[in-house]
C-alpha positions as CSV (number, residue, x, y, z in Angstrom):
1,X,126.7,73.0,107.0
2,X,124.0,71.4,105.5
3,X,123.6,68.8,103.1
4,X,125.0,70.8,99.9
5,X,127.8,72.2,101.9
6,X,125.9,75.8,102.6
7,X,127.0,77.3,106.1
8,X,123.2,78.0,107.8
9,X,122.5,79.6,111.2
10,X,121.5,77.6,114.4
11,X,120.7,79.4,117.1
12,X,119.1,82.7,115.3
13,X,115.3,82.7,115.8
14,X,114.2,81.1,112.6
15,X,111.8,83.0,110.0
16,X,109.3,80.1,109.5
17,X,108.2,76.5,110.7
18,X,110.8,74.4,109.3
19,X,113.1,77.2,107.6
20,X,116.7,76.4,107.0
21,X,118.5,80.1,106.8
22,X,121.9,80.9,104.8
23,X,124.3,82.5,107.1
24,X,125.0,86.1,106.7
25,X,127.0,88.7,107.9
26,X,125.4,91.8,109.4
27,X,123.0,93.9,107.4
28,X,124.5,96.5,104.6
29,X,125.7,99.7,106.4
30,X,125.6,102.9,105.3
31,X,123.7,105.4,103.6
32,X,122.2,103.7,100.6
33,X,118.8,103.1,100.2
34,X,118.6,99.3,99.5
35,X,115.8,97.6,97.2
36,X,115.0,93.9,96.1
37,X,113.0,93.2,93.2
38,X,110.9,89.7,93.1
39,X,108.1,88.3,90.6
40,X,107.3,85.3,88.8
41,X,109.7,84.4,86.2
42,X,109.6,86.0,82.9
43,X,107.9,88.8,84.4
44,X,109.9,91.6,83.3
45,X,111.7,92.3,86.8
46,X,114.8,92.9,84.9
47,X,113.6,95.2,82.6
48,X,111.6,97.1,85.9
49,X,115.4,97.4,87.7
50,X,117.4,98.4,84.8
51,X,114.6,101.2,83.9
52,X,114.4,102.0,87.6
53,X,117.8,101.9,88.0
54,X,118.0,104.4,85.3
55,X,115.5,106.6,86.3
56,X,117.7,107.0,89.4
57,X,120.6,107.4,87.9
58,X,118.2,111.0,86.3
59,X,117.6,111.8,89.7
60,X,121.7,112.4,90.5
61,X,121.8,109.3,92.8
62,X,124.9,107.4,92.3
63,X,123.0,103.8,91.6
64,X,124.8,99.9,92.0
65,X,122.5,97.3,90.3
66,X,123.2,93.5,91.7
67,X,121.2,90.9,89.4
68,X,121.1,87.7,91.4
69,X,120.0,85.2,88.7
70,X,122.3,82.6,87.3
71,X,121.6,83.5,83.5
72,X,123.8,87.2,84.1
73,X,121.2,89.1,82.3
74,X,120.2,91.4,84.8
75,X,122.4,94.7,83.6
76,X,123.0,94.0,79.7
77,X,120.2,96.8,78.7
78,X,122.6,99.2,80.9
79,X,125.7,97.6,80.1
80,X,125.0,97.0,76.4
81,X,127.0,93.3,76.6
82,X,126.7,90.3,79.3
83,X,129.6,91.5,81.8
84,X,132.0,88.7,83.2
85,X,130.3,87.4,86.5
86,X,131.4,87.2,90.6
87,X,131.6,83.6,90.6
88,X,133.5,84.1,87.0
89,X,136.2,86.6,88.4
90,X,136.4,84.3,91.7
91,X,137.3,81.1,89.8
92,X,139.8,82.9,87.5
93,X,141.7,83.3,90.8
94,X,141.1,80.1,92.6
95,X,138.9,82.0,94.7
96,X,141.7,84.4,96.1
97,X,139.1,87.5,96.9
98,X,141.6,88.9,98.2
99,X,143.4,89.3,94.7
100,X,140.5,91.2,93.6
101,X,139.7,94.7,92.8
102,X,136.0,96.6,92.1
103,X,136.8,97.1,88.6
104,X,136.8,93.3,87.9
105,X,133.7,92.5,88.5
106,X,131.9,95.9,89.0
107,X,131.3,97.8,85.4
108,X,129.6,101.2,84.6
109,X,126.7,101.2,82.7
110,X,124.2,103.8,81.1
111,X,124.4,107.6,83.2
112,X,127.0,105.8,85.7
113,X,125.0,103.0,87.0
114,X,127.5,100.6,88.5
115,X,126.6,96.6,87.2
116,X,127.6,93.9,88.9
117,X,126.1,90.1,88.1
118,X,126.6,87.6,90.7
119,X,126.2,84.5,88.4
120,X,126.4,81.3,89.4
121,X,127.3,77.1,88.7
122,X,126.2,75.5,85.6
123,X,122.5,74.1,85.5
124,X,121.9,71.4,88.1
125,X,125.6,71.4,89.5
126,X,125.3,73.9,92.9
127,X,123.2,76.3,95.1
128,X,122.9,79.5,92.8
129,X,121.7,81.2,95.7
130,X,124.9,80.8,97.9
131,X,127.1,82.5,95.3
132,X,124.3,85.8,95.7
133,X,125.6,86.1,99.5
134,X,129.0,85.2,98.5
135,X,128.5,88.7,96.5
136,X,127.0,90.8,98.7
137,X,130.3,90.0,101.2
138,X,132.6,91.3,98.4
139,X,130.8,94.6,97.8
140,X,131.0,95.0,101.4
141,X,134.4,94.2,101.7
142,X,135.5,96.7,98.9
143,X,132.9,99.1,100.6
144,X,130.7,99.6,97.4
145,X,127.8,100.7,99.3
146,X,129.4,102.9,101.2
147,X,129.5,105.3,98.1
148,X,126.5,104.2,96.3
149,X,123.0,106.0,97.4
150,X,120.6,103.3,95.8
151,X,121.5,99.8,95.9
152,X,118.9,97.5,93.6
153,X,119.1,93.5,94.0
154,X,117.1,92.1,90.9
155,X,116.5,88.4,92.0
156,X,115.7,84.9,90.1
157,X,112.0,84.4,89.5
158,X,109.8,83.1,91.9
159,X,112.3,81.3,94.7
160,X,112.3,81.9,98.1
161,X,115.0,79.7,99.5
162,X,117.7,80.6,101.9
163,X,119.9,81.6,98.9
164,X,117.6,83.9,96.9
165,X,116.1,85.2,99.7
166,X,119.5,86.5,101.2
167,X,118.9,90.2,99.4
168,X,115.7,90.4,101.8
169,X,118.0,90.8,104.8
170,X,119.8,93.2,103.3
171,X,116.9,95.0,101.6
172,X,114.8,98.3,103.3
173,X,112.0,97.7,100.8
174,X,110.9,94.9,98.8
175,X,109.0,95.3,95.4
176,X,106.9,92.8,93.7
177,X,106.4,92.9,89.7
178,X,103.1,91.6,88.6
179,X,101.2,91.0,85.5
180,X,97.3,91.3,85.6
181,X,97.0,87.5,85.8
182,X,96.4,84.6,87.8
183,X,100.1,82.3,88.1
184,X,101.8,85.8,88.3
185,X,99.4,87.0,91.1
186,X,99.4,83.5,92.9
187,X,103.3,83.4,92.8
188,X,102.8,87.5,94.0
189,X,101.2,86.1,97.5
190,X,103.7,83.5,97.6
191,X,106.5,86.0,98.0
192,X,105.2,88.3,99.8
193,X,104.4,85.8,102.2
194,X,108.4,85.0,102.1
195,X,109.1,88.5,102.8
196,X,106.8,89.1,105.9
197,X,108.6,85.8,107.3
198,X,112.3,87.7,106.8
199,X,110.4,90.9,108.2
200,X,110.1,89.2,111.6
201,X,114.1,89.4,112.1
202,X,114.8,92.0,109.3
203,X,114.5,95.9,108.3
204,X,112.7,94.4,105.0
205,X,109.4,95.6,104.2
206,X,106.8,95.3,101.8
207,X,106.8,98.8,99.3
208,X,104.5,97.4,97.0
209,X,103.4,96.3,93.4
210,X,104.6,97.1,89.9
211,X,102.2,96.2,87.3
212,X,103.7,94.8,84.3
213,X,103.1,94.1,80.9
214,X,99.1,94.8,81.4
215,X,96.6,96.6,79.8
216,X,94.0,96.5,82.9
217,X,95.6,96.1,86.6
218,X,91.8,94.9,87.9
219,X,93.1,91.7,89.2
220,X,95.9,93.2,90.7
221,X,94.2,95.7,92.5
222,X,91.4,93.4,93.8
223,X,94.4,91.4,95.2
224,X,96.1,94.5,96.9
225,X,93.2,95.5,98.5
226,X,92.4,92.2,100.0
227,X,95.5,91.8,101.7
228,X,96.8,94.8,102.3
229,X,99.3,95.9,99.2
230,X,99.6,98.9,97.1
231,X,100.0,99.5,93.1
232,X,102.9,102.0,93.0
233,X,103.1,101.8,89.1
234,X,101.5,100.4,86.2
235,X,103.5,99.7,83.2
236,X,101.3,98.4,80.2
237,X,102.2,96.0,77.5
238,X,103.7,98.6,75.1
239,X,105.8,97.2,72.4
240,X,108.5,99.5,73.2
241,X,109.6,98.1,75.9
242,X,109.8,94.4,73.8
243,X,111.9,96.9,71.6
244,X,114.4,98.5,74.0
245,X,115.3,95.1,75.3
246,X,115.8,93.6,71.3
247,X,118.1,97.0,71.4
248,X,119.9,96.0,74.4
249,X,118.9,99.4,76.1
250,X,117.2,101.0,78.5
251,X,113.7,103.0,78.3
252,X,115.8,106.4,78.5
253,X,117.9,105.4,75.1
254,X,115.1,105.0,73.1
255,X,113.2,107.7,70.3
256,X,110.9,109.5,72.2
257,X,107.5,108.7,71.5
258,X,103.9,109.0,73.7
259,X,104.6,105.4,74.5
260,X,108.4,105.8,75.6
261,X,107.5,109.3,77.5
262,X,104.6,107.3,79.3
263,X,107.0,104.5,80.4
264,X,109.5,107.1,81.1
265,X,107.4,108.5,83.6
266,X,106.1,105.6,85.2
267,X,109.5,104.8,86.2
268,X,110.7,108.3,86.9
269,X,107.3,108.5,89.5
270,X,108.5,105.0,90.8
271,X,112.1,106.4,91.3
272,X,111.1,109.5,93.0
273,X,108.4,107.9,95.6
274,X,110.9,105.4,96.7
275,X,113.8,107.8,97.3
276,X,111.1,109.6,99.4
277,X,110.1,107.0,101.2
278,X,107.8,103.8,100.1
279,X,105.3,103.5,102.8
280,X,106.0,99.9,104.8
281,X,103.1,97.6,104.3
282,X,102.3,95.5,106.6
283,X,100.4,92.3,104.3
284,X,98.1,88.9,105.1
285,X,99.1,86.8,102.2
286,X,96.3,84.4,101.5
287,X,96.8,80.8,101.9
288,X,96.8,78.8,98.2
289,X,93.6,77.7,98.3
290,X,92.0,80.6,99.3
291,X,94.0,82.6,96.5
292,X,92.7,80.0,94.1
293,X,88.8,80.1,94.5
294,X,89.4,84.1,95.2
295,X,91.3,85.1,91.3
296,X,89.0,85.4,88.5
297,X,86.0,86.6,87.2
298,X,82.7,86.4,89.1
């Protein structure tokens, strides 16, 4: 145990000088393809796995969405309401998980997606990112992903602790949202620096980029190239998608329009080159400093 009570590993090989790991059982098994989506907070990675999500969903894969941030907002554009959470369902039975069934905690959402938030303690009071592992060993104990093909974990913001970095060892592919600017960018390397440490003792792999709310992806791309990402979709700052979220919907539930049919299909590309197979990348993060003097205009 450490000092807030969290169970973490001893003798595993650790993922980085000075890293304190959360204890975790062995990887999801099955035939599911597993996902994890990080970015910089606010950047619209909610609104990138509901869509996605969704876009699966059109594809005929049976789809469970996981959102592991404390404020349970992950699902509500598929779910159409903020669904009771994990650690709400646990505490209305004194934590008897045996007493539990998928249907309390697990609700279906637009074309069958499957929502489940893992929630967490009131601000300030307890590790968040225990409670996502304390999910993940409930779905596996009512073998959820043993019937699900595509399994998306959208996580809080920009942390990489033990806790919120618990989807990566579960995760075949990692995707990173960005917007075309510099604190969005700078937290990009950040992560992906987090997820090549988890890739030394973990399937997890870099797939790539999702360009958000950006008219341009220059910045972006200059980034990628340097250390070794891709862009696998660029989604610009169309008001729709302010819209569909105001409407507590997805993408796929909105009027059609050129700008709904070309966010659509930025998704429904996304959906369909990751069920094929995102390429692993294997990425040099930058150190801060160097990112700092290297973003901007010459």
């Amino acid at each position: 145990m450490n000092n807030f009570g969290i169970p973490v590993t001893l003798g595993q090989p650790p993922d980085g000088e000075g890293s304190v790991q959360v204890l975790e059982d062995e990887a999801i098994v099955g035939r599911a393809k597993v996902f994890a989506v990080y970015g910089k907070g606010g950047i619209g990675k909610s609104t990138t796995s509901s869509n996605l999500s969704a876009a699966f969903s059109k594809l005929g894969k049976r789809v469970l969405q996981i959102g592991c941030d404390p404020k349970h907002d992950s699902t509500f554009t598929l779910t159409k309401c903020l669904v009771p959470t994990v650690i709400d369902i646990l505490e209305s039975v004194q934590f008897h998980a045996e007493e539990l069934r998928p249907e309390d905690y697990c609700y279906e959402g637009y074309n069958g997606v499957m929502c489940v938030e893992a929630g967490g303690p009131p601000a300030g009071t307890g590790c968040g990112g225990y409670v996502v592992g304390q999910t993940v060993k409930l779905l596996k104990q009512h073998h959820l992903f043993e019937d699900t093909d595509v399994v998306i974990f959208d996580v809080l913001g920009d942390v990489v602790c033990g806790g919120f970095a618990t989807p990566l060892q579960h995760a075949e592919r990692a995707l990173i949202v960005a917007a075309n600017d510099f604190d969005s960018i700078f937290a990009m390397n950040r992560i992906a620096a987090a997820i090549m440490a988890k890739a030394k003792n973990y399937k997890v792999r870099i797939a790539g980029v999702v360009a958000n709310r950006s008219v341009e992806t220059d910045q972006i791309d200059r980034f990628a190239d340097a250390v070794g990402l891709k862009r696998l979709a660029h989604l610009p700052d169309l008001d729709v998608i302010r819209r569909s979220r105001l409407k507590k919907c997805t993408l796929f539930e909105m009027d059609t329009s050129p700008e709904v049919e070309l966010a659509r299909a930025q998704y429904m590309q996304l959906a369909a080159a990751l069920w094929a197979g995102a390429e692993p990348l294997t990425v040099a993060p930058m150190r801060d400093r160097d990112i700092f003097d290297f973003l901007g205009f010459d």
